[in-house]
C-alpha positions in Angstrom: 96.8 143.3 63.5 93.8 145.3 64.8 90.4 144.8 63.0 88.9 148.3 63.0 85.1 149.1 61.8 84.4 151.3 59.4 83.8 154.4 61.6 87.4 154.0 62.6 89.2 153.5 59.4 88.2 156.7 58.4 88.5 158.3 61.5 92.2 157.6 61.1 92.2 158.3 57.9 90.8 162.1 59.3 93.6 162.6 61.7 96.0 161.5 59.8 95.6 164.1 57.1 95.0 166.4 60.0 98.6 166.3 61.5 100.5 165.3 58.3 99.4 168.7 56.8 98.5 166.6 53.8 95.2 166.2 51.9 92.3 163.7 51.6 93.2 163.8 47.6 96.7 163.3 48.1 96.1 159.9 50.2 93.6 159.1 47.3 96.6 159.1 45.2 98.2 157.0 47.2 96.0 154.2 47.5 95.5 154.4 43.7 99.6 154.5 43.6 99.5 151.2 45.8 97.0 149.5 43.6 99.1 150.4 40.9 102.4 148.9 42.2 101.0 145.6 42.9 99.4 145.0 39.5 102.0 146.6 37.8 104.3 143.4 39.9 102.1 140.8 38.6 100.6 141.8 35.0 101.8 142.4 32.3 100.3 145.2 29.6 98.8 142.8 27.6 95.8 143.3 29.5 93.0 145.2 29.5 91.8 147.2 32.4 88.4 147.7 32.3 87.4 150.2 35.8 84.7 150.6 37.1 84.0 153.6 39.4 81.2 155.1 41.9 80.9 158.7 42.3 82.4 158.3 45.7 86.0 157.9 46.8 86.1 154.7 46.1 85.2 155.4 42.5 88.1 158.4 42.5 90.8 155.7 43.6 89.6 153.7 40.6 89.8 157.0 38.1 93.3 157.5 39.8 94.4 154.0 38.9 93.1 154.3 35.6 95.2 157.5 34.9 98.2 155.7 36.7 97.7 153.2 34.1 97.4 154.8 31.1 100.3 157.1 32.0 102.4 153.8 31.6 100.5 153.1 28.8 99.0 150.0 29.8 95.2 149.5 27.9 92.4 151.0 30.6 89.1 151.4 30.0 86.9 153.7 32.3 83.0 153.4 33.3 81.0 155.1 36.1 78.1 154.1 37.4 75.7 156.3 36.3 73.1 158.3 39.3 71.8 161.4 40.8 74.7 161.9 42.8 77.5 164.0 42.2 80.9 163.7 42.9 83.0 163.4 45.8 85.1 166.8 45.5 88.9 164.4 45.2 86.7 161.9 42.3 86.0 164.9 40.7 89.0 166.3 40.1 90.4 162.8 39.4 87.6 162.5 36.8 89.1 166.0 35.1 92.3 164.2 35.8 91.9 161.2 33.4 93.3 162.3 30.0 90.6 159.7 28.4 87.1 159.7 27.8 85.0 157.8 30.2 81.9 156.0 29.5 78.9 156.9 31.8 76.8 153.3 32.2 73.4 152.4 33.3 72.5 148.8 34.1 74.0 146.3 32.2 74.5 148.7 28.6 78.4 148.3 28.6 80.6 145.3 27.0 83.9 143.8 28.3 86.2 141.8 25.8 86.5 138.8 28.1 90.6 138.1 26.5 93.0 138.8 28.4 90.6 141.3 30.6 91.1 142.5 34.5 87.7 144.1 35.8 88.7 146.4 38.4 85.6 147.1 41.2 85.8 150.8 42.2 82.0 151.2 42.3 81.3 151.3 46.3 84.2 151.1 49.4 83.3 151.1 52.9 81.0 153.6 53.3 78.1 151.7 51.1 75.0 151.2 54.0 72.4 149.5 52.0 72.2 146.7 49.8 72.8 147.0 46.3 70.1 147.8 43.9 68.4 149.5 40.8 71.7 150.1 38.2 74.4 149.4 40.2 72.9 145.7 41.2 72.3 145.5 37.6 76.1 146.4 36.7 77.4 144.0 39.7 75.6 141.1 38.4 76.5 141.6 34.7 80.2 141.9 35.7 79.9 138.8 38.2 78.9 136.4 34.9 82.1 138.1 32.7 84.6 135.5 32.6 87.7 137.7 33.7 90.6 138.4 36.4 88.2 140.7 38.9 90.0 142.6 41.5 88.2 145.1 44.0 89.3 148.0 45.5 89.1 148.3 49.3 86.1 146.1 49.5 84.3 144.3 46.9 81.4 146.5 45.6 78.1 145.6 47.6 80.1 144.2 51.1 80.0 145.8 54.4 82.6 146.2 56.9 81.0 145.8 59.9 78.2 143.3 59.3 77.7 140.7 57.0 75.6 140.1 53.6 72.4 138.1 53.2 71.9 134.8 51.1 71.2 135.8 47.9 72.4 139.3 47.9 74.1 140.9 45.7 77.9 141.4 45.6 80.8 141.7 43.4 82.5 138.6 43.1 86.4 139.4 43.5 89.3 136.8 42.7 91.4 139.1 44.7 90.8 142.2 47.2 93.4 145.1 47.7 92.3 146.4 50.8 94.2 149.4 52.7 95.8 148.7 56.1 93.4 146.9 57.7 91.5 143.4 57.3 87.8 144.1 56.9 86.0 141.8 60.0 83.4 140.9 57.3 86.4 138.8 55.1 87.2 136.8 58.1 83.7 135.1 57.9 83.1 133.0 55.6 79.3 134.1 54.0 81.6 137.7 52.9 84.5 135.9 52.2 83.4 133.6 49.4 83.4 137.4 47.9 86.6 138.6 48.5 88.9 136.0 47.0 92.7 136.5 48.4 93.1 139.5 50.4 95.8 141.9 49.8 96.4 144.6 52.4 98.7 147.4 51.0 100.6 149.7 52.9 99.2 153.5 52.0 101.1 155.3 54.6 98.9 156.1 57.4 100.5 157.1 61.0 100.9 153.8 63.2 100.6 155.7 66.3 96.7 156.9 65.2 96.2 152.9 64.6 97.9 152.0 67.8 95.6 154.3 69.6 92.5 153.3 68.3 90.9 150.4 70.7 89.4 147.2 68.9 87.9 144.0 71.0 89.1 142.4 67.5 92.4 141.4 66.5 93.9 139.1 63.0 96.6 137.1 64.5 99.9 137.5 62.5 103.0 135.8 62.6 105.2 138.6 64.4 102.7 138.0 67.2 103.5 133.8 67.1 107.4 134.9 66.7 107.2 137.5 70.1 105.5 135.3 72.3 106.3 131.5 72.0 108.7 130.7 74.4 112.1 129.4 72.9 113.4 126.3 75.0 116.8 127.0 76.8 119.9 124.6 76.8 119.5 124.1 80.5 116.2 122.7 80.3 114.8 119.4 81.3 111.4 117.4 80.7 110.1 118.7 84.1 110.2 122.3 82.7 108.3 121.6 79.9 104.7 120.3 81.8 102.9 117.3 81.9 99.9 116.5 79.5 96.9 114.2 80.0 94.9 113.7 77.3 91.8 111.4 78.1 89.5 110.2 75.6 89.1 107.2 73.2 86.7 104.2 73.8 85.9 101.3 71.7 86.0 101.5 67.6 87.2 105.0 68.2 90.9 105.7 69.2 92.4 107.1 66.6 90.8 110.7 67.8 92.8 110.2 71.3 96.4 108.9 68.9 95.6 112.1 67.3 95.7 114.2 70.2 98.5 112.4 72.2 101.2 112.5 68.8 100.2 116.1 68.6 101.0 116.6 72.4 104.2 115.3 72.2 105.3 117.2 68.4 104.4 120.5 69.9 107.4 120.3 72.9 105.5 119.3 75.9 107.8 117.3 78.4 105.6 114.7 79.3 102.4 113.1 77.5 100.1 110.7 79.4 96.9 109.0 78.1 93.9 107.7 79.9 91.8 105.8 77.8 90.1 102.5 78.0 92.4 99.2 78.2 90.9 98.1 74.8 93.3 100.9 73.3 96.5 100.5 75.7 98.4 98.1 72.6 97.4 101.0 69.7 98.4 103.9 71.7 101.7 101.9 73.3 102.5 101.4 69.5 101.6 104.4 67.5 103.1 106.7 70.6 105.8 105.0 73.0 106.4 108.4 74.2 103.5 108.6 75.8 102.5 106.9 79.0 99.6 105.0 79.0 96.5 104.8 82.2 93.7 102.6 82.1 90.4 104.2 82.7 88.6 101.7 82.3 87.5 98.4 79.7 86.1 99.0 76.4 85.2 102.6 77.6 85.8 105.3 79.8 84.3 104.4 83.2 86.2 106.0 86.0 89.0 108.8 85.9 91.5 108.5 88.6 94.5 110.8 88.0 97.7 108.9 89.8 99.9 112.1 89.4 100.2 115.9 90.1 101.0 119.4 88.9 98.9 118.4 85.4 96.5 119.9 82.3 93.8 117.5 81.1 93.0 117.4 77.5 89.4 115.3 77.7 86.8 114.8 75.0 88.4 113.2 71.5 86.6 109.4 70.5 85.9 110.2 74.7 81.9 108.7 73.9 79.1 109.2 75.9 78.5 105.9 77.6 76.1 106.6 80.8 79.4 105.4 83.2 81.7 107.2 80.6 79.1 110.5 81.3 79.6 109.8 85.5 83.1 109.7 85.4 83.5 113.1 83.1 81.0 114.7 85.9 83.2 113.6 88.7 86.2 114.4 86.8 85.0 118.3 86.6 83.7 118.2 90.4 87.2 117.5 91.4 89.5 119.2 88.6 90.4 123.3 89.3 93.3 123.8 86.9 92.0 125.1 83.7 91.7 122.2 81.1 90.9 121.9 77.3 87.6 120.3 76.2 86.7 118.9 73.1 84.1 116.7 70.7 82.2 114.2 73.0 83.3 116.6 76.6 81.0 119.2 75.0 78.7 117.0 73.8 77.9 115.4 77.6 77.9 119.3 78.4 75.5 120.0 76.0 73.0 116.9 77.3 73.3 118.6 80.3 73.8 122.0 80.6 74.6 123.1 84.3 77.8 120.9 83.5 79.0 124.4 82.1 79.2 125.9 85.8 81.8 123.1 87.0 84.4 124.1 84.2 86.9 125.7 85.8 87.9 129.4 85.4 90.4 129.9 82.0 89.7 126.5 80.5 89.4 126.2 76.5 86.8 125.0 74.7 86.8 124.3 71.2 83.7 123.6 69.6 83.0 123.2 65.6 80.2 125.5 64.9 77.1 122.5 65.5 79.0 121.8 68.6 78.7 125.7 69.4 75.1 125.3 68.4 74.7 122.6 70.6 76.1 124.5 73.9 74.4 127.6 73.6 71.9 127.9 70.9 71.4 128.3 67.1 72.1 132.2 65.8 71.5 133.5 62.2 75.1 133.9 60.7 78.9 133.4 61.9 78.9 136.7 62.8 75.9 136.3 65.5 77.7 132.8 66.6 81.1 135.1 67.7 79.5 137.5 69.2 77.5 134.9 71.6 80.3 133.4 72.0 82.0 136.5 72.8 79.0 137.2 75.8 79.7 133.7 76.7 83.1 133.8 77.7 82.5 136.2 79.2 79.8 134.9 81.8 81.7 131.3 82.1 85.3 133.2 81.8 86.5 130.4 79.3 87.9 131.2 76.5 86.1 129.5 73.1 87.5 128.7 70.4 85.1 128.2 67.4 86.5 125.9 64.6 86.3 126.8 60.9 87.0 129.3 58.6 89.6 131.8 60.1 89.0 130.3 63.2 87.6 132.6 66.6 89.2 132.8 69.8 86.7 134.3 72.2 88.6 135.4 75.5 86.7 136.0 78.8 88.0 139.6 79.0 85.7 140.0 75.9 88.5 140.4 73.0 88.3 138.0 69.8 91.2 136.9 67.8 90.9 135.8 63.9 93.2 132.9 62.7 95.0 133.4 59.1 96.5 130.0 58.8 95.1 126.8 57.7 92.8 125.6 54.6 90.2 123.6 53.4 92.5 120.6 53.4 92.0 120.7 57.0 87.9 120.3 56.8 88.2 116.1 58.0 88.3 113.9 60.5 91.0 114.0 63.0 92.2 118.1 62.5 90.4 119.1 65.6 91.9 116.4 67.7 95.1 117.6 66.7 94.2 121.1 67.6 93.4 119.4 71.2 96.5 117.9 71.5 98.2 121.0 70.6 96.7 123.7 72.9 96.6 121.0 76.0 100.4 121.0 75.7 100.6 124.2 75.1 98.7 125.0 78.2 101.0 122.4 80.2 104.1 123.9 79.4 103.1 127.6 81.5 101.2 129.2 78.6 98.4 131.2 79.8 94.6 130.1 78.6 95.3 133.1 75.8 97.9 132.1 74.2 98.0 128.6 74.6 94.2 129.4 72.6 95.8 132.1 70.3 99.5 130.2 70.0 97.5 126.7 69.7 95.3 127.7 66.9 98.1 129.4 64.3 100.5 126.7 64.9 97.8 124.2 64.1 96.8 126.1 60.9 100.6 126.5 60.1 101.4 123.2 59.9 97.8 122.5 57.9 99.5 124.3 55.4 102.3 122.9 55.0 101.1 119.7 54.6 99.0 121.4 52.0 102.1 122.1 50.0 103.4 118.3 50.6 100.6 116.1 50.3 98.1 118.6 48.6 94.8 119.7 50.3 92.7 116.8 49.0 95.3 114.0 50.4 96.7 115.8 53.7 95.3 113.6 56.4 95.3 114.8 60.3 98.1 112.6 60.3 99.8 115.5 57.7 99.4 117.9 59.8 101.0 116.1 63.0 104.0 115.4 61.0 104.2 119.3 59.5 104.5 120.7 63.2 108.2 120.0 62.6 107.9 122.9 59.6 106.3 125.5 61.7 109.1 124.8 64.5 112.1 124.6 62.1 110.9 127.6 60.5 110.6 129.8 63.7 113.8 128.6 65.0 115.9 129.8 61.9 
């Protein structure tokens, strides 16, 4: 799915009415008709609507809904915010619409009966510029402490598209968000998020050829995208065809990181999985994965990396440590490596000592740094937002692609496009889930994917099977171990 700005929503929304022959007031009605629907699917008219609407369109989708409502004679009460402005010409006649009387509201002089209530937040869609203040702040921050279903239209009231709030401001806090066609950029970032509960994106009709030609360097990625390009294995295959992994890492106290990585290697279809790690691990490994072929690099830790096979992808970083010999061998390692390779955990954190490292990665390899890890590489910025777009410039110059870890995770690609993750949740947030990501996109990568979509492919699949094991074990007990085992669910499920 493309992720448009704001400027190009509506510009859509312009040409659309343009060549349909239809009117700005008749696509009002269908957004309020598609808000309509999906309530109407989930509650029941026990409830009372209580709207709240700007002067702008996204108030008159609000006074739309509330007529939509009370037509079917569900119980709706109507506010608007009350200010110098006047109406949008389509609110206004949706305001003469309503066959109710409508309470005009300054500040926080209105009451909600908190039983069986659904607040509905029309005040401000994506055209709002400035922070909220005066009444409207007032209003948001009164409706914020009412304990009720809340539901915003579009956006949540006091959000931006295109950038992202400050700490403390002011914001309506949604359960849920009905948002039209597109995902907002500022929901797939955590500090707007945490506003705009579950996201909802109905279907109001616009022309898919206008959104098709519209160019975006930011994409969500959907599951029709993980359907149309993962490779399905053909009968007449053998282990050859499906590459050869090396995952190096582990050193003493610390190999469960480089198990992690190996099983998750192996569960994700790669034909052959090898492991360097130091000899203190070879019994753990030759247990816990007899799949995999073990090499010694080494003792207790990681001291010298000789590679006794070809036509490879290394996989290097997880429990890797940063012994000074361990350091020597990951330099030489790079000096003599051109394929592109994934790095992870204590790789980046030897890069990060020393920076210059960066210029011996070769061309289309993946990193995948956690946001301190990012921090660490290329410097501290002053939101999520900032972070991707660095890391966006960075890929760029090193022509890598980064992945950033976290919330809707970020694939940065060096021809400067960013793709958003949807999969995954907060039962992945422990130790272990980004060695499994490493395991996954390294045999992704050794099986012919391309650095993109081994990146892009790597990450949903990883997030897919995260939640799955969220439905099996739960979020608080899934493990990375979880996860490993759900990659059978995303697989099955795709191959139906």
């Amino acid at each position: 799915m493309k992720i448009l700005t704001s400027t190009q929503i509506k510009e859509c929304a312009s040409q659309f009415i343009e060549s349909e022959m239809t009117t700005s007031l008749d696509l009002m009605e269908k957004s309020a008709l598609a808000c309509f629907e999906w309530l109407k699917s989930r509650y029941s008219n026990e409830y009372t609507y209580y709207i709240f609407c700007g002067k702008g369109n996204n108030g008159g989708d609000g006074l739309a809904l509330a007529r939509l409502l009370n037509n079917e004679n569900y119980n709706v009460e109507a506010f608007i915010i009350q200010s110098s402005s006047d109406f949008t010409e389509d609110t206004q006649i949706n305001f003469d619409k309503f066959p109710k009387s409508v309470d005009f509201i300054e500040g926080d002089d209105f009451e909600v009966n908190e039983e069986k209530a659904i607040i509905i937040d029309a005040l401000f869609g994506i055209g709002l510029n400035n922070k909220l203040k005066g009444e409207a702040e007032k209003i948001v921050s009164k409706l914020n402490e009412i304990n009720a279903i809340k539901i915003s239209i579009d956006i949540p009231s006091g959000l931006f598209t295109d950038s992202l709030p400050e700490e403390n401001q002011t914001v309506f806090r949604a359960d849920e968000t009905l948002t039209f066609e597109f995902y907002k950029r500022s929901f797939l970032h955590p500090e707007a998020a945490q506003y705009a509960g579950k996201i909802h994106v109905l279907d109001i009709g616009l022309d898919k050829k206008f959104i098709e030609n519209e160019q975006t360097d930011n994409y969500l990625i959907e599951n029709d995208f993980f359907e149309k390009n993962y490779k399905r294995r053909s009968p007449f295959s053998n282990k050859g065809t499906f590459g050869k992994a090396i995952i190096i890492g582990g050193s003493y106290g610390r190999m469960g990181s480089i198990t992690f990585s190996t099983l998750s290697a192996l569960r994700v279809g790669t034909g052959l999985v090898f492991t360097g790690a130091p000899e203190y691990g070879s019994l753990v490994l030759q247990t816990v994965a007899p799949e995999a072929m073990f090499f010694s690099c080494g003792d207790k830790y990681i001291e010298d990396i000789q590679i006794p096979f070809k036509n490879y992808t290394i996989g290097i970083g997880p429990g890797l440590g940063t012994e000074v010999l361990t350091k020597m061998a990951f330099e030489k390692m790079l000096q003599n490596e051109k394929n592109p390779m994934v790095l992870d955990a204590d790789a980046l954190n030897i890069i990060s000592e020393s920076k210059d490292l960066l210029n011996l990665v070769p061309k289309n390899s993946i990193i995948t740094p956690h946001p301190k890890e990012f921090e660490r590489l290329f410097g501290k910025t002053n939101s999520t937002l900032e972070q991707c777009e660095l890391a966006r410039k960075k890929a760029k110059e090193h022509e890598i692609v980064i992945v950033i870890k976290g919330h809707n995770t970020a694939i940065l690609l060096p021809d400067g496009l960013c793709y958003y993750n949807a999969t995954g949740n907060a039962g992945m947030a422990k130790g272990g889930s980004g060695d499994v990501l490493t395991g996954i996109i390294t045999g992704l990568l050794a099986q012919g994917y391309d650095s993109k979509l081994a990146a892009i492919l790597g990450v949903y699949i990883h997030g897919k099977a995260g939640d799955y094991a969220s439905e099996k074990f739960s979020q608080e007990a899934m493990t990375a171990q979880s996860i490993i085992q759900c990659l059978s669910d995303v697989f099955l499920e795709l191959n139906k």
